[in-house]
Every structure is written in C-alpha cells, then in structure tokens.
C-alpha positions as CSV (number, residue, x, y, z in Angstrom):
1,X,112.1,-166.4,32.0
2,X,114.8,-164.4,30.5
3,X,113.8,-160.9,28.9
4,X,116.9,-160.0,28.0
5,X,117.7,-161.5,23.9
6,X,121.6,-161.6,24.2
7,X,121.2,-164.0,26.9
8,X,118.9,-166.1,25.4
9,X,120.8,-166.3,22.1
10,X,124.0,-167.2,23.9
11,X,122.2,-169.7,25.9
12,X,121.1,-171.1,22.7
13,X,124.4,-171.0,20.8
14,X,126.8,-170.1,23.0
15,X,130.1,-168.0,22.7
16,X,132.6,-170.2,24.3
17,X,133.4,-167.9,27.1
18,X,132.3,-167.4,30.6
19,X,129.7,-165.2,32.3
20,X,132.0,-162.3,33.3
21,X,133.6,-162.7,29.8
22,X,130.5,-161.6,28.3
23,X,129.3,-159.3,30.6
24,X,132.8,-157.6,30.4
25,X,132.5,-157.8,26.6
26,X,128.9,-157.0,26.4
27,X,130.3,-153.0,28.6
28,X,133.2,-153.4,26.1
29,X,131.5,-153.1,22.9
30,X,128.8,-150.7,23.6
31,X,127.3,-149.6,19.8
32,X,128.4,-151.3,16.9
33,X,127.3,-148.1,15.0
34,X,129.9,-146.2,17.3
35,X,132.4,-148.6,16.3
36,X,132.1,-147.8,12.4
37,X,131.5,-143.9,12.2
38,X,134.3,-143.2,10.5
39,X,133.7,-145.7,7.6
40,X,129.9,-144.6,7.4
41,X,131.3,-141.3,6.3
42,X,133.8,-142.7,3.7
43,X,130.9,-144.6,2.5
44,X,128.2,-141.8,2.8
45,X,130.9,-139.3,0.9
46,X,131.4,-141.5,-1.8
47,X,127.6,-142.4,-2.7
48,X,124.8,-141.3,-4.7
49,X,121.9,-139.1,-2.7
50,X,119.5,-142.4,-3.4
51,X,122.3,-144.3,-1.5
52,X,123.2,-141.9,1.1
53,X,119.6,-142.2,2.3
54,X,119.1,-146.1,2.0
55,X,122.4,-146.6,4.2
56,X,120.8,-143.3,6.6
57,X,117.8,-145.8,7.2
58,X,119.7,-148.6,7.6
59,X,121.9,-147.0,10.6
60,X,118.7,-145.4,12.3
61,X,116.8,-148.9,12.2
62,X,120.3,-150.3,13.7
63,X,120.3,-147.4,16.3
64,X,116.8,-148.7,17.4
65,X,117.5,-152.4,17.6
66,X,121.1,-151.4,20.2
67,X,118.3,-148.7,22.1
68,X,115.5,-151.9,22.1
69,X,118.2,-154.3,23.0
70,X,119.4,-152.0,25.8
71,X,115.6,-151.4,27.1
72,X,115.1,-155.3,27.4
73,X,119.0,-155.8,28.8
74,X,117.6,-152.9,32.1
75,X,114.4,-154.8,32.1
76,X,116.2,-157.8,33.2
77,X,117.8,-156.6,35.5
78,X,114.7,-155.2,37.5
79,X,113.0,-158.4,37.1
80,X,112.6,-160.7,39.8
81,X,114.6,-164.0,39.4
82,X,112.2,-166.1,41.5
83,X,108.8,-166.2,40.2
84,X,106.8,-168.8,41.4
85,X,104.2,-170.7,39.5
86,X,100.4,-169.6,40.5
C-alpha cells in the first residue's frame, strides 16, 4: 500500500527517470505556487476585483492540494513497509 499520490501516479505513468531523480526533483521543486509569485502579481495587478478574487481562490485551493500532498508524502514515510496480511 502506497499513501503517498505522487508515487502512485508515477508508478502508473511514469516519468522516465530513476528513484533518486525524482526524489531529488520532488526537494527541487518544492511549491509550484512559489515558483510563479511574481506572475500572480502581474496578473492580479492587471485584473478586475471579480478576477482578482476567482484567481485568490484558485491559489488557496492550490496551496491546500501541495499542504495535502505534503501531509500524505510524511505519512509514507512513517508507515510501515511490511504489513502482513491478517
């Protein structure tokens, strides 16, 4: 069992890369929100109020998913790797 969702997805589909690739990328890359902060504000300071707070709730539903996604990449870590069958 694997509780950790970027694991399972590239089980599933794969990146083409190694296990230490990933892992390495996976400290590399941290938040994608991070990544774009400086054209959130370009886009924030050229839209409309209505906008500004559409692309406000988009970001905090993103900020959740990375702070859900980093809760369930810990929690695989702490979990056993061996569980037997009862």
């Amino acid at each position: 069992m694997e509780l950790n969702p970027q694991v399972v997805f590239e089980r599933m589909f794969g990146d083409g890369s190694t296990v230490e690739q990933r892992a390495k990328r996976r400290k590399r890359d941290g938040s994608i929100l991070d990544s774009l902060t400086g054209s959130l504000s370009r886009l924030r300071n050229e839209s409309s109020t209505a906008d500004r707070a559409v692309i406000n709730d988009y970001t905090e539903n993103v900020r959740e998913i990375e702070r859900r996604l980093q809760i369930a990449m810990k929690a695989s870590t702490v979990a056993p790797t061996d569980m037997s069958v009862p």
